[in-house]
VEXBADO-513641 format. One record per residue (C-alpha): residue in three letters; z, y, x. Coordinates in steps of 0.05 Angstrom, whole numbers, padded with zeros to 5 digits, always signed. Layout:
# residues N
ALAZYX
...
This chain:
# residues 81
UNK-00063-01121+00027
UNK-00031-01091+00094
UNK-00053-01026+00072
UNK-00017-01019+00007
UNK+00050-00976+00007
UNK+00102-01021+00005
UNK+00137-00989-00067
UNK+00067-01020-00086
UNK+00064-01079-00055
UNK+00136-01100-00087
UNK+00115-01069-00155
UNK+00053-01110-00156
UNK+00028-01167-00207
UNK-00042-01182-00204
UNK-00113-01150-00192
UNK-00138-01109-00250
UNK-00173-01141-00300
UNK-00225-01086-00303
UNK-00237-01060-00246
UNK-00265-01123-00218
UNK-00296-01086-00165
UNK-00267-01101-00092
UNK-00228-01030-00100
UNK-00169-01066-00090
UNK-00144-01041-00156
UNK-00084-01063-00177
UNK-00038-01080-00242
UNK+00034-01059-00220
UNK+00103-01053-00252
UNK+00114-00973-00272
UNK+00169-00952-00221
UNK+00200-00913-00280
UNK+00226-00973-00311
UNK+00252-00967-00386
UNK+00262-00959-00436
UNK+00180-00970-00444
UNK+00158-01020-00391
UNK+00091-01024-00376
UNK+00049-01054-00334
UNK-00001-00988-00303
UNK-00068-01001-00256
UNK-00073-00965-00195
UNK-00136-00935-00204
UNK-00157-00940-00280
UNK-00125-00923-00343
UNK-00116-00993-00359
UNK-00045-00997-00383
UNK-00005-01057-00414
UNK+00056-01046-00463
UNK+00113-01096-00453
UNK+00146-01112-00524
UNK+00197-01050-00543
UNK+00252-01114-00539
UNK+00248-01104-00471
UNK+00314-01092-00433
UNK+00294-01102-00364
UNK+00241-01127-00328
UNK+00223-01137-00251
UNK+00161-01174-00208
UNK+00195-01232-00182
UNK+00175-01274-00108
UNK+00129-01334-00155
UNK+00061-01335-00166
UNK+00033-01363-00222
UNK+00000-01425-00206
UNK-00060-01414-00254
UNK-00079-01349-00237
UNK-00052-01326-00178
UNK-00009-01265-00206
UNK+00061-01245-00181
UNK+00109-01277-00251
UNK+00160-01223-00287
UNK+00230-01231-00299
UNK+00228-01206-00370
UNK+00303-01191-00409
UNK+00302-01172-00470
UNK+00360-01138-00522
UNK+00397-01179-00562
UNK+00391-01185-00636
UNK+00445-01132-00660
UNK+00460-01103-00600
């Protein structure tokens, strides 16, 4: 949306899930990063753990063919490390 701040507009995956309302409500990256990524809505409290294996993880340029969502580049610790 032109309107949306652009730290939101790269941070951004897909609409949120419940508030299917038109708000414009959306499912972004948190901007604080790790070590708990999450995935936070812009308007609700709808909030989506990533696995604690998690290293890294950033909103990449593709879109998911199926549903339309921004795809994550997801790395995760290694075993041992």
């Amino acid at each position: 949306h032109p309107r949306v701040h652009p730290v939101v507009a790269a941070l951004a995956v897909c609409p949120c899930p419940e508030c299917d309302d038109g708000s414009g409500a959306t499912l972004v990256l948190e901007p604080t990063g790790g070590p708990a990524w999450k995935l936070v809505c812009t308007r609700c409290t709808l909030l989506v753990k990533l696995p604690e294996t998690t290293h890294k993880a950033a909103v990449t340029r593709d879109v998911c063919a199926a549903c339309g969502a921004q795809c994550l580049a997801v790395e995760y610790h290694k075993a041992g490390g």
